[in-house]
Backbone as a ProteinNet text record, in pm:
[ID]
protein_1_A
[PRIMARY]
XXXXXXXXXXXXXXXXXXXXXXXXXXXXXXXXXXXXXXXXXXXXXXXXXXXXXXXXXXXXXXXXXXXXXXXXXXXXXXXXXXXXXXXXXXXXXXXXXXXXXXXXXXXXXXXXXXXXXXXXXXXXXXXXXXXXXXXXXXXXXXXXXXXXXXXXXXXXXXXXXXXXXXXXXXXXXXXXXXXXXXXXXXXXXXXXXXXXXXXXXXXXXXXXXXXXXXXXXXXXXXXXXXXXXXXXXXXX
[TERTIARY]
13336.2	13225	13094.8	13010.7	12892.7	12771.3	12690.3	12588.8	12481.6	12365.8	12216.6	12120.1	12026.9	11953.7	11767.2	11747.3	11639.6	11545.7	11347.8	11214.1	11223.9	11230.2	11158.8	11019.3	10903.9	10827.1	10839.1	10802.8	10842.7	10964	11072.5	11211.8	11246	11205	11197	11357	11429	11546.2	11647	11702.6	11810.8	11921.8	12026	12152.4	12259.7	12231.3	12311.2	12460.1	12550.8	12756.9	12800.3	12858.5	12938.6	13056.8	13180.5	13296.5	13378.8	13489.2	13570.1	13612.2	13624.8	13679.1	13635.2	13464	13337.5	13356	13375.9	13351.1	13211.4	13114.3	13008.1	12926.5	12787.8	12662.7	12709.3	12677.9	12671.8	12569.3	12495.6	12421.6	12442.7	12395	12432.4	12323.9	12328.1	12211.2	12305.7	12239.7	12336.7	12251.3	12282.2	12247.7	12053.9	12039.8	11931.7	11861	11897.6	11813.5	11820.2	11942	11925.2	12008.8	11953.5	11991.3	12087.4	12211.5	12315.7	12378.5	12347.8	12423.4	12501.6	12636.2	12724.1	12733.7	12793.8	12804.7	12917.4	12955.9	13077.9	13077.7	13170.2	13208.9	13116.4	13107.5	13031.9	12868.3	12838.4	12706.8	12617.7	12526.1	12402.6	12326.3	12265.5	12211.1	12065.3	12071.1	11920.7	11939.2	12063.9	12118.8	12092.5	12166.4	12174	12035.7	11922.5	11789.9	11680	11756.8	11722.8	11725.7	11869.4	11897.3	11918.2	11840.1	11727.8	11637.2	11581.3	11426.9	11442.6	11505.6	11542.8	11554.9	11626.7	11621.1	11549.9	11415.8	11335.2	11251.6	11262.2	11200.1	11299.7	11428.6	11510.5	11541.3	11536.9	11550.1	11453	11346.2	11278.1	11232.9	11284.2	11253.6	11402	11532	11650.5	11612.5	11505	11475.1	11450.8	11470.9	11384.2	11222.3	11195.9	11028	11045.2	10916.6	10945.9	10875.8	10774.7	10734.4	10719.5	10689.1	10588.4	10456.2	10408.3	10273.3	10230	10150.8	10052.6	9877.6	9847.2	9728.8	9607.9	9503.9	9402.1	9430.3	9573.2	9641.2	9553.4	9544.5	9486.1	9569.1	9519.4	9600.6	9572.2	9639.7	9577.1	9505.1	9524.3	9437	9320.3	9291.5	9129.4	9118.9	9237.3	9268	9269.4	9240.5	9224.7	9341.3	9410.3	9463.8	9440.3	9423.4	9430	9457	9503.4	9591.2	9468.9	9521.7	9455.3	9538.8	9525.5	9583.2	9484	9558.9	9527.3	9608.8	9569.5	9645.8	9641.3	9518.6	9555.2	9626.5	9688.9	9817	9933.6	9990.8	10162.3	10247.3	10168.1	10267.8	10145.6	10185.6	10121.3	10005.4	9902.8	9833.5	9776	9663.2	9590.6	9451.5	9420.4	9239.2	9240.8	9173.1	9115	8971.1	8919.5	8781.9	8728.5	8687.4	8705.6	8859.9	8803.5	8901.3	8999.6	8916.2	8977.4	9065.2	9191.3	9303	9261.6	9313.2	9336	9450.4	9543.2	9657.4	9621.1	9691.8	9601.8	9751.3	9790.7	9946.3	9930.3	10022.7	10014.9	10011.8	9981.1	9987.9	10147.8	10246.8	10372.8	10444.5	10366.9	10455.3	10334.4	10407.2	10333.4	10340.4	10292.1	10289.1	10398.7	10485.5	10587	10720.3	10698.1	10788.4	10804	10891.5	10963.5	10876.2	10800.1	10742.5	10601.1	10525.1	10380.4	10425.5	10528.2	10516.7	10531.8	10594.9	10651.1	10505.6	10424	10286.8	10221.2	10235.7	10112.4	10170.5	10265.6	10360.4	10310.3	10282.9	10221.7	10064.1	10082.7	9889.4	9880.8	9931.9	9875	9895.3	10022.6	10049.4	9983	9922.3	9818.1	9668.2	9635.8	9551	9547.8	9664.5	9694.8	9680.7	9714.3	9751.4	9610.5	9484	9387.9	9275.4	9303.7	9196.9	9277.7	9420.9	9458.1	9438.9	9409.1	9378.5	9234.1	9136.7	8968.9	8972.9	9061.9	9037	9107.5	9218.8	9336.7	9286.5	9237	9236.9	9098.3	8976	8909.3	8940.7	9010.7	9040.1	9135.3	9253.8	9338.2	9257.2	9132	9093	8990.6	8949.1	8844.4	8923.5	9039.4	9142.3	9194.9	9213.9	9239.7	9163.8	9062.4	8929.7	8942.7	8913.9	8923.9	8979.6	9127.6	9192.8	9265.5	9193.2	9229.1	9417.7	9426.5	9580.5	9568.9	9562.1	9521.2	9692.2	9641.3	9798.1	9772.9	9873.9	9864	9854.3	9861.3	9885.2	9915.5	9832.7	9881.1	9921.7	9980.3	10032.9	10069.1	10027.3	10022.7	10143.4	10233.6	10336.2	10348.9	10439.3	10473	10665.7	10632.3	10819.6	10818.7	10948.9	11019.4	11059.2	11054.7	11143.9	11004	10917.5	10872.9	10731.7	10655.7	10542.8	10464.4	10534.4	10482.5	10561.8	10549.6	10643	10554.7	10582.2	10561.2	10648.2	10672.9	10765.8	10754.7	10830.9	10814.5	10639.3	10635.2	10534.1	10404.9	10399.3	10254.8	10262.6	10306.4	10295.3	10322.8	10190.3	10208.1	10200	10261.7	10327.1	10229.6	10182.7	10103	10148.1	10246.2	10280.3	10126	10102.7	9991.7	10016.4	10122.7	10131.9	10012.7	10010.3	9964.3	9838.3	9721.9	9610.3	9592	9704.9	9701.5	9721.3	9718.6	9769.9	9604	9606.3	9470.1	9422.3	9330.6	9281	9318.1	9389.6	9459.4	9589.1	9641.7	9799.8	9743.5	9679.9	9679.3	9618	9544.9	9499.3	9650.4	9737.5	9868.2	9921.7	9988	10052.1	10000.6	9880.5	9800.1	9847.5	9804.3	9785.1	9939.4	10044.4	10216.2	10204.1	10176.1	10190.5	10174.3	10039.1	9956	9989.6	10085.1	10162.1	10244.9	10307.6	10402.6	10398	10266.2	10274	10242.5	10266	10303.3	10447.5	10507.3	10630.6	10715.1	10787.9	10883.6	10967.4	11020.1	11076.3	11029.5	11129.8	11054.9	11113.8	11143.6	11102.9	11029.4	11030.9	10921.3	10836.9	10808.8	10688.2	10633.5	10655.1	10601.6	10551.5	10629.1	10511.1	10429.6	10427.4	10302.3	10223.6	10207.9	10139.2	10046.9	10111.9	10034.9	9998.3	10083.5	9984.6	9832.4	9811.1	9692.7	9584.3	9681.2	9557.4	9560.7	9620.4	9652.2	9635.9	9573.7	9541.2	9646.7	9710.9	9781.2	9920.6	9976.7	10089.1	10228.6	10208.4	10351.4	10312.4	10263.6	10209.3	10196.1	10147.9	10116.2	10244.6	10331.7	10485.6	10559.7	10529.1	10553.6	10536.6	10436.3	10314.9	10367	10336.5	10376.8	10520.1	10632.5	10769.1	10726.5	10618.4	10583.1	10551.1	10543.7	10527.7	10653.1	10648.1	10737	10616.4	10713.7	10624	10612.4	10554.5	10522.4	10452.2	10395.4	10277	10294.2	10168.4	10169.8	10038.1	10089.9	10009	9938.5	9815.5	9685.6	9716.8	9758.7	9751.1	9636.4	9667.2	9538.8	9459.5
13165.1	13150.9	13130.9	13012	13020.4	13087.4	13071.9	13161.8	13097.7	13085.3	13026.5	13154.3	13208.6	13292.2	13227	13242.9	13188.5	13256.6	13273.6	13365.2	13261.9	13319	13245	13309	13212.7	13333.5	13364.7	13491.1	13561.2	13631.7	13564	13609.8	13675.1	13664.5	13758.5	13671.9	13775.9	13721.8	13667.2	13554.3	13486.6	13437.3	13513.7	13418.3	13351.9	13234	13109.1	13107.1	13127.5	13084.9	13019.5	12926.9	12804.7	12877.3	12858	12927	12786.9	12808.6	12699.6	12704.2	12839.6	12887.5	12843	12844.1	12808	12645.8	12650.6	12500.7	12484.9	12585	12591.6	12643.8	12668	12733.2	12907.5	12986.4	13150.2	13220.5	13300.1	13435.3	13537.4	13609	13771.2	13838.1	13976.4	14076.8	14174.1	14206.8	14379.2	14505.1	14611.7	14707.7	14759.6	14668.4	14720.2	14615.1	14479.1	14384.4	14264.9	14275.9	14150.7	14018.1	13886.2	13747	13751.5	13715.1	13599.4	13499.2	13347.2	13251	13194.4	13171.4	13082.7	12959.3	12853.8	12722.3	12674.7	12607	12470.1	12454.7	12398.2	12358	12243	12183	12057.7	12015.1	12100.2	12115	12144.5	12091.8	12183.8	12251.2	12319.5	12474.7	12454	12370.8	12313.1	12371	12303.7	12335.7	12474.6	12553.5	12725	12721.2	12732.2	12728.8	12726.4	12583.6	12563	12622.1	12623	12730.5	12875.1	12906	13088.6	13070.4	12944.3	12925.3	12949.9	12826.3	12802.3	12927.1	13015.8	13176.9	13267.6	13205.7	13329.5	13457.1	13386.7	13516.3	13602.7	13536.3	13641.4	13757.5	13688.2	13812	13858.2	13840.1	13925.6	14040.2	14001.5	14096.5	14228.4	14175.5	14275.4	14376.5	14270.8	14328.9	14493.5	14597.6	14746.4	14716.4	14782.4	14794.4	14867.3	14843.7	14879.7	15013	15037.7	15165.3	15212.5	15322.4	15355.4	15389.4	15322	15258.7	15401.3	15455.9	15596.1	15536.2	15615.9	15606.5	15660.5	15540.8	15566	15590	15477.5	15451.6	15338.7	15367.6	15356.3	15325.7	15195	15111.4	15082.2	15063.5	15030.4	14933.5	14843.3	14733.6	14755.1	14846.9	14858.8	14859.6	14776.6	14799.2	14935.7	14962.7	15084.4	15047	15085.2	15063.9	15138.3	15098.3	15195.6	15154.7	15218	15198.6	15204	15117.9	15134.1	15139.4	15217.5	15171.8	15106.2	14998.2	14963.3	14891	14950.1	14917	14775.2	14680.4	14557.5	14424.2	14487.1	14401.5	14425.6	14321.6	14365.3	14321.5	14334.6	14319.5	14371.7	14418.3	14443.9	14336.9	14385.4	14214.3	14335.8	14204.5	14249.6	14227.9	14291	14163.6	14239.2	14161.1	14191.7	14180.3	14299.4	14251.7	14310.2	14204.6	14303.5	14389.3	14496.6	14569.7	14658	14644.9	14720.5	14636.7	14725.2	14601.7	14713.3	14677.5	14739.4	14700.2	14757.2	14712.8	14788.5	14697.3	14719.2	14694.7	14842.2	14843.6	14892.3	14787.4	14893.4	14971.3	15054.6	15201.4	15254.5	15132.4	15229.1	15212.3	15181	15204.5	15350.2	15297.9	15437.1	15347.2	15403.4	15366.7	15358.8	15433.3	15466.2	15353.4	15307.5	15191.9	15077	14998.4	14914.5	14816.1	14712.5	14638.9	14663.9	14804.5	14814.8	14824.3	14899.9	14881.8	14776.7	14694.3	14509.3	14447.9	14488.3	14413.2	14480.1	14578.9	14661.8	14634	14581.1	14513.6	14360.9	14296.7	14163.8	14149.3	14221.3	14215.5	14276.7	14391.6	14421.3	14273.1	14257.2	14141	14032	13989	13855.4	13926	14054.3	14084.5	14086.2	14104.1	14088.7	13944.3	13871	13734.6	13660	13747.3	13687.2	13718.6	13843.1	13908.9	13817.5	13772.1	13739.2	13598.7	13506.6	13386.1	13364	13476.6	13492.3	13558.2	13581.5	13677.7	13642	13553.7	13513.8	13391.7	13306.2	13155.6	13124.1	13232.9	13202.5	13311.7	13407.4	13455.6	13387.3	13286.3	13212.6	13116.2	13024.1	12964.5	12965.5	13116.6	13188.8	13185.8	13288.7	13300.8	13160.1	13074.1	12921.6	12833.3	12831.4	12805.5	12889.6	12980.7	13083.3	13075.7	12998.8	13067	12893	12774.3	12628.6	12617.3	12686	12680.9	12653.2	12459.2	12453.7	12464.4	12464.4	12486.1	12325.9	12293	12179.7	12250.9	12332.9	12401.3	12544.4	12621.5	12732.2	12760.3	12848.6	12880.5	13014.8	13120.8	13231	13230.9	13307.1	13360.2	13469.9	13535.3	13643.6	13655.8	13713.6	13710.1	13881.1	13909.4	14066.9	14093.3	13995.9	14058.5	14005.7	13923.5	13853.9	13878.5	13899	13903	13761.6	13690.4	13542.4	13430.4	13290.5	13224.9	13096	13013.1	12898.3	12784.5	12674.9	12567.3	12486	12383.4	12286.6	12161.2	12192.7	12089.9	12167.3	12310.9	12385.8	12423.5	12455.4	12480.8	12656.8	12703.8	12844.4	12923.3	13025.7	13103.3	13240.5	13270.3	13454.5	13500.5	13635.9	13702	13724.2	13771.1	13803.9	13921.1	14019.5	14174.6	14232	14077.8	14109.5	14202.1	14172.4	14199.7	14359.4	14420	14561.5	14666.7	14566.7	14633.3	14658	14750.3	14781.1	14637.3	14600.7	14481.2	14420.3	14522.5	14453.3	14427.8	14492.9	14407.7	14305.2	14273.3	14142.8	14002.8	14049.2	13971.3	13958.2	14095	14015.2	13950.9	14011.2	13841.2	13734.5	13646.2	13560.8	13504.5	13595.3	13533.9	13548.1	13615	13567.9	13447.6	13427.3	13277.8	13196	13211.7	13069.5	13002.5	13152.6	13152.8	13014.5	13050.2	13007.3	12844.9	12793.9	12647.2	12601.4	12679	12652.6	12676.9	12768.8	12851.7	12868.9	12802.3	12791.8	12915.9	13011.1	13045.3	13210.7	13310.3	13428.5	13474.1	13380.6	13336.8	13421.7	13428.9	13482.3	13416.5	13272.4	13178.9	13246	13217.3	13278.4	13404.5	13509.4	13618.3	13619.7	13564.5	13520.1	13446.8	13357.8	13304.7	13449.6	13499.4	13589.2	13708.1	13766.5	13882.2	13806	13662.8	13597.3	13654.4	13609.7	13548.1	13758.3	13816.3	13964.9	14071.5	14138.7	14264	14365.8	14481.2	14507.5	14435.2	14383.7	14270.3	14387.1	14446.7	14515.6	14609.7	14735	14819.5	14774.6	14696.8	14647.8	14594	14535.5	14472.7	14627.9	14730.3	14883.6	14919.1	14888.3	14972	14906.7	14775.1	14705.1	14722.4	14803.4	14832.6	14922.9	15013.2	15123.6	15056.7	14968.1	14905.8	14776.1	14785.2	14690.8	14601.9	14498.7	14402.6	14421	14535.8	14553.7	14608.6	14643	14719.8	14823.2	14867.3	14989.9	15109.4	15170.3	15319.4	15373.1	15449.9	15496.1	15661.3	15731.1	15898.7	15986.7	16039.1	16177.1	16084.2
9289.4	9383.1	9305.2	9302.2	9248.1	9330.4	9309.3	9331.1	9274.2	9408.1	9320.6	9353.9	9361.6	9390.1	9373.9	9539.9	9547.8	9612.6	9586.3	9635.7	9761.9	9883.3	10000.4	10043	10060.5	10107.9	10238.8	10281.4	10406.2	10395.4	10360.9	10359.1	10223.2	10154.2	9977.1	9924.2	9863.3	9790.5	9874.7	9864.1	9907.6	9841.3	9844.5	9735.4	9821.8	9773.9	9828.4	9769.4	9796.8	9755.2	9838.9	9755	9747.3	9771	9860.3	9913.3	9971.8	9892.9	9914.9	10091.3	10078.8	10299.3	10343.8	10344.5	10434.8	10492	10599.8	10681.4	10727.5	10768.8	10756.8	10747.6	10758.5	10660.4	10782.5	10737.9	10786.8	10665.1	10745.7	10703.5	10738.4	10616.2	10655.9	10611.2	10679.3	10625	10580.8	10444.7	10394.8	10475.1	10431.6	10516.4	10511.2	10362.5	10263.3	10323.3	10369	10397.8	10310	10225.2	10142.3	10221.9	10178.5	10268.5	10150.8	10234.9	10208.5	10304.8	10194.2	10271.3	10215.7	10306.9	10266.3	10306.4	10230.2	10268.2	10193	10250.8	10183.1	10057.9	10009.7	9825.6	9838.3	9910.8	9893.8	9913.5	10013.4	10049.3	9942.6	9919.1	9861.1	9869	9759.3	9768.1	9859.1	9871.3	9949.4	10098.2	10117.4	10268.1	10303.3	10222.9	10235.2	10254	10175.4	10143.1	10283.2	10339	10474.2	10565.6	10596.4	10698.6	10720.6	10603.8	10542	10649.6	10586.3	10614.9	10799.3	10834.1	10985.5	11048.5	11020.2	11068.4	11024.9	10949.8	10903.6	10997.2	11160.9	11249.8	11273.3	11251	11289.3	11168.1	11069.7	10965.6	10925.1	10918.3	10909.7	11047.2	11175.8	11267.4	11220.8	11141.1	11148.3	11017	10906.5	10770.8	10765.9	10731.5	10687.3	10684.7	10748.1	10714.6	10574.2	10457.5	10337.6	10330	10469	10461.4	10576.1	10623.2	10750.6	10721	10819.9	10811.6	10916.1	10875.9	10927.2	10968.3	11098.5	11118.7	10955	10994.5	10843.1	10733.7	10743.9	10587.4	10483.5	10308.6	10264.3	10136	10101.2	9973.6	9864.2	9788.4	9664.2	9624.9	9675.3	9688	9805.9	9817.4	9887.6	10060.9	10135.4	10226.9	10297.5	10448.7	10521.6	10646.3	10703.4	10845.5	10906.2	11080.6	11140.7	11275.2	11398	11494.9	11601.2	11713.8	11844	11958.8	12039.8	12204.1	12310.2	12382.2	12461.1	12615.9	12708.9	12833.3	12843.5	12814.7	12865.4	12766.3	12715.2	12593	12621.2	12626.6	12638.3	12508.9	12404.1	12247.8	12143	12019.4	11939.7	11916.3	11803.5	11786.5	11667.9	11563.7	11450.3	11422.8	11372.6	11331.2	11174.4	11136.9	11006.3	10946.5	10928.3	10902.1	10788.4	10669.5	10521	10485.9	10469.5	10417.6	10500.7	10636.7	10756	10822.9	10867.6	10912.9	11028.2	11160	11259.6	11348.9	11405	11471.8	11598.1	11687.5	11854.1	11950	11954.4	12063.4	12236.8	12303.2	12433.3	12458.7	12592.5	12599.4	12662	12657.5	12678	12562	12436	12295.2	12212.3	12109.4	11991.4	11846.3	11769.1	11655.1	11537.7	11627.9	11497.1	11623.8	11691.8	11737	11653.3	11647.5	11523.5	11542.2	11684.2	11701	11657.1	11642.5	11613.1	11442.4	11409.6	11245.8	11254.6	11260	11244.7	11176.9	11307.3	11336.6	11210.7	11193.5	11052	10886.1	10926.6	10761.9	10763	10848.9	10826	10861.9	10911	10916.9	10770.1	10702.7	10539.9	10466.4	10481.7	10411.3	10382.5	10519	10561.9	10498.9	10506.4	10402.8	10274.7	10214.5	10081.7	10031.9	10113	10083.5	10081	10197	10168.1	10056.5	10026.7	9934	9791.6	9755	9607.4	9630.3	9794.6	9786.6	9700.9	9738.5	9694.3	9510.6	9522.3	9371.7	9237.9	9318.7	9163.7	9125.5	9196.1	9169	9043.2	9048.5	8986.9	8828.5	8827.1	8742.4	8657.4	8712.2	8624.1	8613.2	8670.6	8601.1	8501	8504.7	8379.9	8250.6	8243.5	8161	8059.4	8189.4	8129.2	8061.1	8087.6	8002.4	7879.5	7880.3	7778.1	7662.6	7708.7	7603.4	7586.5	7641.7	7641.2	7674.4	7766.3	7844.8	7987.4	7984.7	8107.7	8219.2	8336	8398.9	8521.3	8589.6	8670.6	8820.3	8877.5	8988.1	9022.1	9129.2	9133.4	9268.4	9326.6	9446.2	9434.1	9593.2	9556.2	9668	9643.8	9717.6	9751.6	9844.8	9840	9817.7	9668.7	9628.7	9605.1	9593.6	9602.8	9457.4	9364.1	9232.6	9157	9134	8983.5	9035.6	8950.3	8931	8927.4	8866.6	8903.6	8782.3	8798.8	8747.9	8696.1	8549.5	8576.3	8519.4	8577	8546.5	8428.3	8373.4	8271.2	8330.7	8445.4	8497.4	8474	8449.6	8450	8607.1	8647	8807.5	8825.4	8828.3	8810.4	8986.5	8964.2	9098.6	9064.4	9118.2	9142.7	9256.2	9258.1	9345.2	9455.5	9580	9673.5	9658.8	9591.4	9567.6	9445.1	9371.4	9200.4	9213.7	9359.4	9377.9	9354.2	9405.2	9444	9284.2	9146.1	9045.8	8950	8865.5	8829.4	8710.5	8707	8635.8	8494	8480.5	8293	8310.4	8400.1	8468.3	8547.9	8617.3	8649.1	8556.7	8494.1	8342.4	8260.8	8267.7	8167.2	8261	8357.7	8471.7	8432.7	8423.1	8446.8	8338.6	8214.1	8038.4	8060.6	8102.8	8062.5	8124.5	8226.6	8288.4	8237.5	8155.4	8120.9	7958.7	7919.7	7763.9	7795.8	7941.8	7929.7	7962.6	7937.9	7948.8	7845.3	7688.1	7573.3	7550.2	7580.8	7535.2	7662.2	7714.1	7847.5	7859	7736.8	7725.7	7699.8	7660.9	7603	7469.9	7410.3	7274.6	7158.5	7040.6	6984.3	6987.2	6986.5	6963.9	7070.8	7201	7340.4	7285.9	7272.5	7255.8	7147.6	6983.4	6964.6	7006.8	7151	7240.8	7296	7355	7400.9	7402.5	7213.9	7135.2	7133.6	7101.4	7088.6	7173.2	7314.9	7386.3	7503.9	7511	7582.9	7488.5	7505.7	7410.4	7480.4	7358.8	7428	7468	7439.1	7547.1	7593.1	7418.3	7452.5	7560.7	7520.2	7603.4	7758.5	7781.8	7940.2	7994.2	7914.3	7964.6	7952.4	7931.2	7965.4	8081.7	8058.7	8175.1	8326.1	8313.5	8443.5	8516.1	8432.4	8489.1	8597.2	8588.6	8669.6	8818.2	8815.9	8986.1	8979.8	9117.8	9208.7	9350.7	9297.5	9352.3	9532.5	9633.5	9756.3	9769.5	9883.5	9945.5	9876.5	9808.5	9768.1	9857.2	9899	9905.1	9791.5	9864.2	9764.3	9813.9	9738.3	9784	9828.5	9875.9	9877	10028.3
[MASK]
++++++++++++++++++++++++++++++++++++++++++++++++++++++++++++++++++++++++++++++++++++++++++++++++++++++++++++++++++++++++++++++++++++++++++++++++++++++++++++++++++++++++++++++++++++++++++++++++++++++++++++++++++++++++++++++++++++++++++++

């Protein structure tokens, strides 16, 4: 059985197998929430890929919420939430203003119902996604200047395993999680990235790429195991 394994955004990890049985494309959810699709010996991995995508409201409505979301919750990335009721709505809804998210539920649900968390995991998200749209783009292109490692493209995603990625074309990927990490992990994300449109690989050349240009490299490729790429909570 081969196996491709692919970041969708919205849908996080997806592994695609090739199954000689399979007459046609099927998905599955494990118990944890991970996508699998199967498809034909013949089909391509594109196909599987597709028809992820094609069912992405549905899996993500069957997905685990990755947390519970609490009234005048407070993130690491600077974000505040906080809950409202109201009689004249008949589904959750969001706004965002600055740093304050607010989620706004009917009055015959509660907060801890699967549909108002639903709503407070993508409203953070869509905040996350907008504060690293405002904050990453001019920092990789400070960095890049800097250090004369220009890149061809960036795109911020939201993926579940990588911190961020870049191709043989210079086409660099920044997780929308990266925002929430303290400022010298997101400077090494950036500078690993931007190594890597000298050094494709992780190589020794590559990391004398970016003992150069990252102070620190080892230490911080330490340091950074200590988080996982999701919403993180601020204590106290």
């Amino acid at each position: 059985m081969a196996t491709k394994i692919y970041e969708i955004e919205t849908i996080g990890t997806v592994s695609v197998s090739k199954r000689r049985s399979s007459r046609q494309i099927t998905l599955s959810l494990s118990p944890q929430g991970k996508v699998r699709v199967s498809i034909p010996s013949w089909a391509p991995y594109q196909a599987g890929v597709n028809f992820a995508q094609s069912k992405a409201a549905w899996i993500v409505s069957k997905q685990p919420l990755e947390l519970r979301f609490l009234a005048n919750q407070r993130f690491t990335s600077g974000h505040e939430l906080y809950f409202a009721m109201s009689p004249n709505i008949s589904k959750p809804t969001h706004k965002i203003q600055g740093n304050k998210i607010t989620v706004t539920y009917p009055d015959n649900l509660n907060i801890n119902h699967p549909d108002v968390q639903k709503k407070a995991q993508q409203a953070v998200i869509k905040a996350l996604r907008l504060q690293a749209e405002v904050k990453l783009p001019p920092r990789i292109d400070s960095l890049s200047r800097q250090f004369n490692l220009p890149y061809s493209e960036l795109k911020i995603k939201q993926l579940s395993r990588r911190w961020g990625s870049c191709d043989k074309d210079h086409k660099i990927v920044l997780n929308l999680f990266l925002t929430q990490l303290p400022s010298e992990l997101i400077d090494y994300v950036i500078c690993h990235e931007l190594a890597h449109t000298k050094e494709l690989n992780h190589g020794p050349a590559f990391w004398d790429v970016l003992n150069q240009i990252s102070a620190n490299a080892q230490h911080l490729k330490r340091e950074i195991k200590n988080y996982n790429p999701r919403i993180l909570t601020r204590e106290g």
